[in-house]
C-alpha positions, 0 to 999 in steps of 0.5 A: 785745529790742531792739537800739537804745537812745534817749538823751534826753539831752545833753551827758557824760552822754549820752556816758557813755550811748553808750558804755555802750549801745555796749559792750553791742552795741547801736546807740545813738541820740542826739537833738539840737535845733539848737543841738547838731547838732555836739556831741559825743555827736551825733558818738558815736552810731550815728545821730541824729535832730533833734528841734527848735530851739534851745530846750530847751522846745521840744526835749528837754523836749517829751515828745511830739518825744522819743516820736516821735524813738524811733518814728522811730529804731526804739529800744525 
């Protein structure tokens, strides 16, 4: 079982993730684009990765930067 958990999300719900993944003991890992590298649930998780610009469609929404944020990040 793994120990690291990427969320692919932002905003409350990525919030309300990392806490529920912290709870259980697992290190959470958050992705963010440009735009977001302050934001709150970036600030929350146990470690982060920067997965594009600003642009939604060229950051959250593109599958291929999700799949390599988790291979980076080592989440399961």
């Amino acid at each position: 079982m793994t120990n690291t958990i990427l969320i692919a999300n932002r905003g409350e719900i990525a919030c309300r993730i990392i806490r529920s993944v912290q709870s259980l003991g697992l290190k959470a890992v958050a992705v963010h684009s440009d735009a977001d590298a302050t934001a709150r649930h970036v600030r929350m998780a146990d470690s982060t990765v920067h997965i594009g610009p600003s642009r939604a469609a060229d950051s959250y929404l593109d599958a291929g930067r999700i799949l390599e944020a988790a291979k980076e990040s080592g989440a399961g």
